[in-house]
C-alpha atoms as one frame of an Amber mdcrd trajectory, in Angstrom:
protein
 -20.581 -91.406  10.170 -20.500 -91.903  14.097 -22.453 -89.351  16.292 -21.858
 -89.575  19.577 -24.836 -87.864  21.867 -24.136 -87.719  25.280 -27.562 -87.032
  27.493 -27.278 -83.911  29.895 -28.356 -84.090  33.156 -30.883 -81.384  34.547
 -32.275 -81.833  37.734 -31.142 -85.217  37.976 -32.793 -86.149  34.785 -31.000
 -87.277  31.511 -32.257 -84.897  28.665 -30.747 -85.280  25.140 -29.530 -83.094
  22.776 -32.155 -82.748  19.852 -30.099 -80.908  16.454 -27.384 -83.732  16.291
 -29.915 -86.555  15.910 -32.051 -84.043  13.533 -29.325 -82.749  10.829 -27.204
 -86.387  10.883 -30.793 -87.833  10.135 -30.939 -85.558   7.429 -34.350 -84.044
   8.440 -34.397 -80.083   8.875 -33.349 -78.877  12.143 -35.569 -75.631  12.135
 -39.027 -77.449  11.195 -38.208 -80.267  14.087 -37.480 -77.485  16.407 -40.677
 -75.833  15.880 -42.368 -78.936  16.094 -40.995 -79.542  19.868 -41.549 -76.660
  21.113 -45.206 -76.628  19.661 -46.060 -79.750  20.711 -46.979 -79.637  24.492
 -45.774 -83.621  25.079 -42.588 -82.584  25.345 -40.594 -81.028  28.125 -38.005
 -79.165  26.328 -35.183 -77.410  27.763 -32.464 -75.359  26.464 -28.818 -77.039
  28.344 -25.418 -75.307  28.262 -23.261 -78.248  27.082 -19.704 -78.432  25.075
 -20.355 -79.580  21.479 -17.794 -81.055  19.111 -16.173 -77.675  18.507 -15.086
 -78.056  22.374 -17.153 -74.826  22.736 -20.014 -74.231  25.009 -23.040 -74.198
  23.170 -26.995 -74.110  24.005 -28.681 -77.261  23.063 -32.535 -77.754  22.876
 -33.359 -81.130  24.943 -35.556 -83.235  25.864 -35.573 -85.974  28.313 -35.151
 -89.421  27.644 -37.660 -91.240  27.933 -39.987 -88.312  25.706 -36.640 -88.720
  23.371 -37.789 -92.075  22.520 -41.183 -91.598  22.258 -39.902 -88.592  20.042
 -37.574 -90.878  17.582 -39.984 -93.744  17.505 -42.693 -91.289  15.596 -40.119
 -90.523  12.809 -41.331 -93.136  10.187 -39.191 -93.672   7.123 -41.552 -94.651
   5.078 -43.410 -91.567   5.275 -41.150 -88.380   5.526 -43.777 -86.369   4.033
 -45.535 -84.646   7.078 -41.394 -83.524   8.087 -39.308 -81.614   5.717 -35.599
 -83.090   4.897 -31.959 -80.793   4.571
């Protein structure tokens, strides 16, 4: 499958759009959205943006560089602290 995720800018900054990378990992978006907005590390920010249904939609985000940081905790070799679809 090919995702395309285009980061949103706010305030200048690229922030990315956290539920596609969440559900076409197969993790579960509710738990990782919790998580974020939990977890005081990240700068999260809900972005108006058109999604693939060409409809505007609000999309939790987080910027970049915290995006990585974000993605590069996500082990696959031990799912068991995150809860999958």
């Amino acid at each position: 499958m090919i995702m395309k995720i285009m980061p949103k800018k706010s305030s200048g900054s690229p922030f990315v759009p956290i539920e596609p990378v969440v559900t076409n990992m197969g993790l579960d978006w509710a738990f990782e959205k919790a998580m974020i907005l939990d977890q005081k590390r990240y700068t999260a920010k809900i972005i108006k943006a058109i999604g693939d249904s060409e409809q505007e939609k609000e999309w939790l985000c987080i910027p970049l560089p915290e995006f990585k940081g974000w993605i590069m905790n996500i082990n696959p070799n031990d799912l068991k602290g995150r809860r999958l679809q």
